[in-house]
N, C-alpha and C positions, 0 to 999 in steps of 0.2 A: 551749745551751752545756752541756758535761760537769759540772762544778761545779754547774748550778745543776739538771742532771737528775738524778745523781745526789744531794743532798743531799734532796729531795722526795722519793724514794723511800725515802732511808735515815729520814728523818725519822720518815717514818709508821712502822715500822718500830720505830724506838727511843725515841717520846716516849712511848711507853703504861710503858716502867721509870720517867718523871719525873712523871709527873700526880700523883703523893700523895708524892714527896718535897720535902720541907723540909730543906734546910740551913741554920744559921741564924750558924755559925762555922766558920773553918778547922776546927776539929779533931773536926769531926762527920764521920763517915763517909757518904757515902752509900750508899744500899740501891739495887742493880742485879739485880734479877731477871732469873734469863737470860743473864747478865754479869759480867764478873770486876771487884770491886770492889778498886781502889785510892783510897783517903779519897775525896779529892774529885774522883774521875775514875772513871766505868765504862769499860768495854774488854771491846772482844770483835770475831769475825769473821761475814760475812753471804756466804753462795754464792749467787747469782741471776741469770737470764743467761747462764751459763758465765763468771762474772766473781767471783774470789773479792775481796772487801774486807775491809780490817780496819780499825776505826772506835774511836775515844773520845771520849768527851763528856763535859761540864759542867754545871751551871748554875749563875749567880751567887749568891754568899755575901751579896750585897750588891747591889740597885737603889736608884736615886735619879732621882728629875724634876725639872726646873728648866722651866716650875711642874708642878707634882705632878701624878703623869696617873690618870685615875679607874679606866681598865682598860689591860690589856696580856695580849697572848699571852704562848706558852711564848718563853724568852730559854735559847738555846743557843749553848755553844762545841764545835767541832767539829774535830778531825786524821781524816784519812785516809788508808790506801794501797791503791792500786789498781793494781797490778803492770802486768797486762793495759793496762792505759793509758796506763804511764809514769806516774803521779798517785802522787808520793808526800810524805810528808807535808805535804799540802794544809789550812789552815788556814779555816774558816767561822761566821762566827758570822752569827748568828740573834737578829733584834732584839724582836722582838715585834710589831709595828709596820711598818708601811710606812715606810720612810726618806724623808726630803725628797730631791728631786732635785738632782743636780749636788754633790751633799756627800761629805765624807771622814770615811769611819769610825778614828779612831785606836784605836793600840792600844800600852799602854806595859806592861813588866814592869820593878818595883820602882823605881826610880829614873832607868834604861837611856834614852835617847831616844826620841823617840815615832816608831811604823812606821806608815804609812798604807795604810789599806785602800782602792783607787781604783775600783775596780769595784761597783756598787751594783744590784743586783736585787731590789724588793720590797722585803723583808721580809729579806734576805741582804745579809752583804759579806764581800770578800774581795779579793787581789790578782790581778796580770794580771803579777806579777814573785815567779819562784820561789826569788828571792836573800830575797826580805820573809818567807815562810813561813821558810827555814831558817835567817834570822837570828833569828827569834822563838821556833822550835824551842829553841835552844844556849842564849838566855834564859832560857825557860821551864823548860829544864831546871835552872836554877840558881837557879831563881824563886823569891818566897815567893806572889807574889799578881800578877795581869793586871789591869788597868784598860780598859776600852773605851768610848769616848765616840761617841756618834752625836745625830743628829737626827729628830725624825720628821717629817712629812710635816705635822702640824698646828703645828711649830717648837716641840716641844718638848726640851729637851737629856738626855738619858740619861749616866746613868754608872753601869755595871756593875761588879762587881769580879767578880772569880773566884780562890779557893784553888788555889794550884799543887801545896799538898800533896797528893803522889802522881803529880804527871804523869809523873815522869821512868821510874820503873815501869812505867807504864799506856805511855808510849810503847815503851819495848823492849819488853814484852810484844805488844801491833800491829805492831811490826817483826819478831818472831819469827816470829808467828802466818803474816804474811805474808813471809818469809825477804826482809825486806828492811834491806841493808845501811847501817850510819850513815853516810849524807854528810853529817848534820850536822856532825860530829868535822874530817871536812876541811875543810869548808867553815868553819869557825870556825880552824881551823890556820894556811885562807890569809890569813882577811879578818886575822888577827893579823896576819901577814907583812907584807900592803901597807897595813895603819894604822901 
């Protein structure tokens, strides 16, 4: 699956900027080596393939286990566009963890109703409906903070937070990079229309 080949390659790729950052609040900047730093978002483009991408990522301000887990991998939030592919701003996050089977990773910004992630690989989720990325896009841009709850595989419950401060930046800046136009803007125009 595109999503899940591409996110493995880009991983390796972009988790060597996170192995020694700590965020420990919204208003800590992160340090992006190689990368353009916006607070709590890096951003930047990758050409490999003959395929250009242009990529931002996270990592949470904030984990929690219910019950407490003794170890856990890296925990990544992830946008993409991939012009060449039609794949644009594609939503992935990265749990740590192998996810229990058959489960739904939620994902809420600020108050807003919970989006569901129904697709589950590994250690990845993500949606199979590209109405769920670009309603969480127009959120997020207006966001202060993400929430993602999942499960792992040994039934433990996760709850991530992530700072938004800076996404809306870090996204136009990956939309430039990749001259890709806001369908978030319409797409948020119509859903006002027919609610």
């Amino acid at each position: 699956m595109l999503k899940k080949r591409f996110f493995f390659l880009f991983f390796l790729f972009f988790i060597f900027f996170f192995k020694n950052v700590q965020s420990a609040t919204p208003q800590v900047v992160m340090e992006c080596p190689g990368l353009k730093s916006f607070k709590n978002w890096c951003a930047g483009e990758y050409k490999g393939n003959r395929a250009k991408s242009c990529i931002m990522i996270s990592i949470p301000i904030d984990e929690k286990g219910e019950p407490p887990y003794k170890s856990r991998g890296e925990v990544v939030a992830t946008i993409y566009h991939i012009p060449s592919e039609d794949s644009t701003g594609v939503i992935y996050i990265t749990a740590g963890y192998i996810y229990e089977k058959d489960t739904i990773v939620t994902l809420r910004i600020d108050k807003n109703k919970e989006h569901e992630f129904n697709v589950i690989e590994d250690d990845s989720a993500f949606s199979d409906d590209e109405n769920v990325d670009k309603q969480l896009i127009v959120e997020m841009k207006k966001g202060n903070k993400m929430k993602v709850i999942g499960f792992s595989s040994r039934g433990t419950k996760t709850t991530d937070s992530y700072s938004l401060a800076g996404f809306s930046a870090a996204y136009t800046y990956i939309s430039n990079l990749c001259n890709v136009k806001n369908k978030e803007f319409f797409f948020s125009i119509t859903f006002f229309l027919i609610t």
